[in-house]
N, C-alpha and C positions, 0 to 999 in steps of 0.2 A: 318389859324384857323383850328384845328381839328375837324376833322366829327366824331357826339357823332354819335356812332353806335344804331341801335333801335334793344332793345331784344324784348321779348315775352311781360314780361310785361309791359313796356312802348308804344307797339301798343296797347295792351288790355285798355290800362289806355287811351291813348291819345283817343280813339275811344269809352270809354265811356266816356269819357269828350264830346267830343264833341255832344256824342248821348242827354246826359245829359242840354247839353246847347241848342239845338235843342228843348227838353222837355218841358225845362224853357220857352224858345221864346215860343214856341204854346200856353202853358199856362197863359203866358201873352195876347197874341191876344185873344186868347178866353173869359178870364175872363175881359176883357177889350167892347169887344162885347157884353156882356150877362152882363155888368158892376155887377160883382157878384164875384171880386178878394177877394181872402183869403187867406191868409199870410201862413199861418200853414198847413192848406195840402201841400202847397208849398213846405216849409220847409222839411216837413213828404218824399216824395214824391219823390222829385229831388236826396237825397241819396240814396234813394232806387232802382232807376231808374240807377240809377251810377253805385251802387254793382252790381246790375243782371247782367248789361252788362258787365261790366267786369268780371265777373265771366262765362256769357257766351263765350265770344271772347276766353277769356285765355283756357279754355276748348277744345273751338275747334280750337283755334292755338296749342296748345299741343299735341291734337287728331289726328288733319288731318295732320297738316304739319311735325309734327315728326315722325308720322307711315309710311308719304313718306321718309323722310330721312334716318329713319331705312332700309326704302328697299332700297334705295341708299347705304347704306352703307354693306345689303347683296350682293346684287348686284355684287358693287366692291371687292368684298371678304375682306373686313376689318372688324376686332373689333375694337371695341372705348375703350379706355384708360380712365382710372379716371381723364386726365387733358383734353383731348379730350373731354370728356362729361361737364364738369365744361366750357369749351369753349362752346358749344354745347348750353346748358342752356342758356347762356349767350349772347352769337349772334349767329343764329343757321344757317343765311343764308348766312353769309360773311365766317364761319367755313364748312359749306358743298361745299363750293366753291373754298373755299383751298384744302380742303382734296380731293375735281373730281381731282383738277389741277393737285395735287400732283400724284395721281394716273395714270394719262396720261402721266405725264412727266416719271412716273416708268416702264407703259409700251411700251412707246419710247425706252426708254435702253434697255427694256426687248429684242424689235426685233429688234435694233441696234448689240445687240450681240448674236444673236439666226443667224443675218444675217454673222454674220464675225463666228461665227461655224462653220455654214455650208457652209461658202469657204474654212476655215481650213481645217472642213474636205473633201470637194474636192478635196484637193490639197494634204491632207493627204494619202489619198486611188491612187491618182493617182503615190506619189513617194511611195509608199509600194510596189505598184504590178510592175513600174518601177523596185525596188533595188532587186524584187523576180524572177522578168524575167530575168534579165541578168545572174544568177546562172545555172538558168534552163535549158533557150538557150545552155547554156555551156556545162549543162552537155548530153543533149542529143547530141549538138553535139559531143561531146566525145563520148559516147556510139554508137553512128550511124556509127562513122569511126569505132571502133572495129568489131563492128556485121560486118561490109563491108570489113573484113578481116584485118583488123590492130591488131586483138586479136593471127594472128597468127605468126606477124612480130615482134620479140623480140625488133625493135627497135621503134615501136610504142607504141607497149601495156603498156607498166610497164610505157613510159614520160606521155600517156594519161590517164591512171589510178592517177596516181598522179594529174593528172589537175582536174581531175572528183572528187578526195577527195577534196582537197582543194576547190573546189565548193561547193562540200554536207556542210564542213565545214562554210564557208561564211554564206548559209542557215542557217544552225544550230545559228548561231554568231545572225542573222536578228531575230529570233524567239527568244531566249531567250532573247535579249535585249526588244523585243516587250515586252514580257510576265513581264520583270523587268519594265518598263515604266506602264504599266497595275497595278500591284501591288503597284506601289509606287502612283499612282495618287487616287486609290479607299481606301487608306490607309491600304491596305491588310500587309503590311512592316513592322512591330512595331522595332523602333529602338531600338538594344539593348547599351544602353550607358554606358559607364565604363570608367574609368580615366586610360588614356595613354601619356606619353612621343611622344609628335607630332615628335619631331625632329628623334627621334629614329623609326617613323616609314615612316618616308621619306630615311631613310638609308635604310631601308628595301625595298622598293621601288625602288632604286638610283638600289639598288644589283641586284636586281629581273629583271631590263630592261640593264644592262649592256651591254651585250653582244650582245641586238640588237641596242645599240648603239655604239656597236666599229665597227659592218657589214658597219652602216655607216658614220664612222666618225666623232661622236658626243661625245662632252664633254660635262659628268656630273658634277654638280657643287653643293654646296651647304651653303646655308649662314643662319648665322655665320658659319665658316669653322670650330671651336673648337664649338664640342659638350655642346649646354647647353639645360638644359631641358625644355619645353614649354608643361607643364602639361595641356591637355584640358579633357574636357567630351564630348563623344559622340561615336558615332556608329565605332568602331573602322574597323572594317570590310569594313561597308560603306564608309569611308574617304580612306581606301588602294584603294578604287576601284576608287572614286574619283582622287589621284595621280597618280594612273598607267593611267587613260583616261587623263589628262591633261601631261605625261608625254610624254605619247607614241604618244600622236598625235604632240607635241612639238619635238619629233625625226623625226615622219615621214613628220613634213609640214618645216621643220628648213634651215637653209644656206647649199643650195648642197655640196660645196667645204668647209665649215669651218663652219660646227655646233656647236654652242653651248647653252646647256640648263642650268639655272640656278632656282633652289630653294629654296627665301630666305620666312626666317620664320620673322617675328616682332610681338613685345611686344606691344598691345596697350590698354594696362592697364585690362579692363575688357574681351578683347576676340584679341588673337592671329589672326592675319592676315598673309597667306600664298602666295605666288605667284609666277608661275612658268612660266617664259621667254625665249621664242627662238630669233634667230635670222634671221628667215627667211624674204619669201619676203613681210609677213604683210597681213591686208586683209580690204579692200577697206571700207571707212567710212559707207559709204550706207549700207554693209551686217552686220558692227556687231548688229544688235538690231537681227538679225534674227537667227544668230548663234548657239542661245541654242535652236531654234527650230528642230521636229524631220527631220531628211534624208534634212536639209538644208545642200548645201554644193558650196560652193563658186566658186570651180571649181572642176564641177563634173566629166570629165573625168578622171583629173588627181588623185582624192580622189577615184574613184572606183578603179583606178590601185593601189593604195596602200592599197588597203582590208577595213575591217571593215564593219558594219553594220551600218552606217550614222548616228546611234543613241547614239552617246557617251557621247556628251555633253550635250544633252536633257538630260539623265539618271543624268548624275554630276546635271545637276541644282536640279533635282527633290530630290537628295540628300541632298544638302546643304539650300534646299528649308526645307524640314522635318524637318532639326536640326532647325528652324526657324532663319538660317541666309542669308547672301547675298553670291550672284557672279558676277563678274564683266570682263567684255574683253575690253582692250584699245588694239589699232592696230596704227602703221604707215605704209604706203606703203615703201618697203626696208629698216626698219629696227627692222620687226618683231613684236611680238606679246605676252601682258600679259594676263595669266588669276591671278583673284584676286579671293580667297575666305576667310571668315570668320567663328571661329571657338570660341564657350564659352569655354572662359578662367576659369581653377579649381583653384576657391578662396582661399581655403588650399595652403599653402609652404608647402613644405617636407625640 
């Protein structure tokens, strides 16, 4: 059986009924005592007795208990809603008791994730000044053998100066990726979007890393192999930069002895789906959820010997994040590794 809920007026009413009926009983006993019963004041009497009281209850149920609720409700920092107050009026104690709940349950969340922040950022601050010290270390040590006389041994100075740029560099590479992660998350980035031939500009891309993929033995590939066009919208700039970090890191993590990189384009009706596959040695089920995070890196020695600024594919997602699409990584151990992105498809045919 359902429980009829009691609003405002229904206690005001039930409680001068009964005040009412209380009234009645006296008035019987007494006029029955004093044997001096009269019908008609009665009658007069017992309504009137009824209205006052409910008029007063409702008054001060209105008064006192709503001006508490309202400061419950500054309190919590909420306004009330036009359906929320209509609730309110309506059962005002079963509604202020949903809406505490609710509000505890919000600020549960609130410091459930205020707490995984701030390990983030713990662990954020600790691989920052980690990927900023090893440059550093570097280069002082390179500068401390010159000052100790390697600056005057021609066969020192010009290999350690070169190790010393290519450090400063590294640095350089760490700071503006910071500074593009920074602008892409406070939305400082405004995409500029303009309709491009995808395909056509993964050639472009294919061209652009050539060379550091013949150093190591990497085939480029690219599907459909005959050119057909894959018109999308979107930050054209942003998406080169997107392909060259899924490219180049698909060169440098790929099959040592027989690389190869493949990427295929597909049609899937409203938004082009891209994806760019090596063959290397894969990477463990457990780390891909962490991947796209910053300066993750699955094995970190071997990714600091091949350069970069740890921050590559954090940037890519935050890209493809903006265009308001997805990315995606499937891995197998030894037999390499997809990255998946999506891209809106331009509705016009040419």
């Amino acid at each position: 059986m359902k429980q009829r809920k009691l609003t405002p007026g229904n206690v005001a009413f039930i409680d001068a009924l009964l005040v009412s009926l209380i009234f009645i009983t006296a008035y019987f006993i007494i006029s029955f005592i004093w044997f001096d019963f009269k019908f008609i004041p009665l009658l007069i009497s017992a309504p009137i007795v009824f209205i006052i009281n409910y008029a007063i209850i409702r008054y001060s149920f209105n008064h006192i208990i709503f001006n508490r609720i309202k400061l419950i409700y500054k309190v919590i920092g909420r306004f009330q809603s036009n359906e929320e107050k209509k609730k309110l009026n309506e059962n005002p104690l079963d509604t202020i008791q949903e809406v505490v709940y609710q509000w505890s349950e919000d600020k549960k969340k609130e410091i459930k994730k205020l707490k995984r922040m701030a390990a983030y950022r713990r662990e954020f601050l600790g691989n920052v000044s980690h990927e900023l010290k090893t440059p550093i270390f570097n280069i002082q040590g390179y500068v401390s053998t010159l000052l100790d006389g390697g600056l005057e041994d021609d066969k020192i100075n010009r290999r350690f100066l070169s190790k010393t740029e290519k450090s400063i560099e590294r640095l350089i590479n760490i700071v503006n990726d910071l500074e593009s992660i920074s602008k892409l998350e406070s939305g400082e980035v405004k995409l500029k979007t303009e309709t491009f031939d995808l395909y056509q500009l993964v050639e472009e891309v294919v061209d652009f890393l050539e060379m550091k993929a013949q150093k190591t033995n990497t085939l480029l590939s690219i599907k459909p192999v005959v050119a057909v066009p894959f018109y999308v919208k979107a930050d054209k700039e942003a998406i080169r930069e997107v392909l060259i970090n899924l490219v180049d890191n698909a060169i440098k993590y790929g099959n040592k002895i027989n690389n190869e990189v493949k990427i295929k384009l597909y049609d899937m009706d409203e938004k082009i789906l891209t994806e760019v596959t090596d063959n290397g040695v894969g990477i463990p089920q457990e780390f891909l959820p962490r991947i796209f995070e910053r300066f993750f890196r699955t094995d970190k020695g071997r990714s600091r010997d091949q350069g970069g600024s740890g921050l590559g594919l954090a940037i890519v997602k935050h890209i493809i994040e903006a265009h308001r699409q997805t990315i995606t990584a499937r891995s197998n151990i030894g037999e390499g590794t997809t990255f998946s992105f999506t891209l809106k498809k331009l509705s016009t045919s040419f």
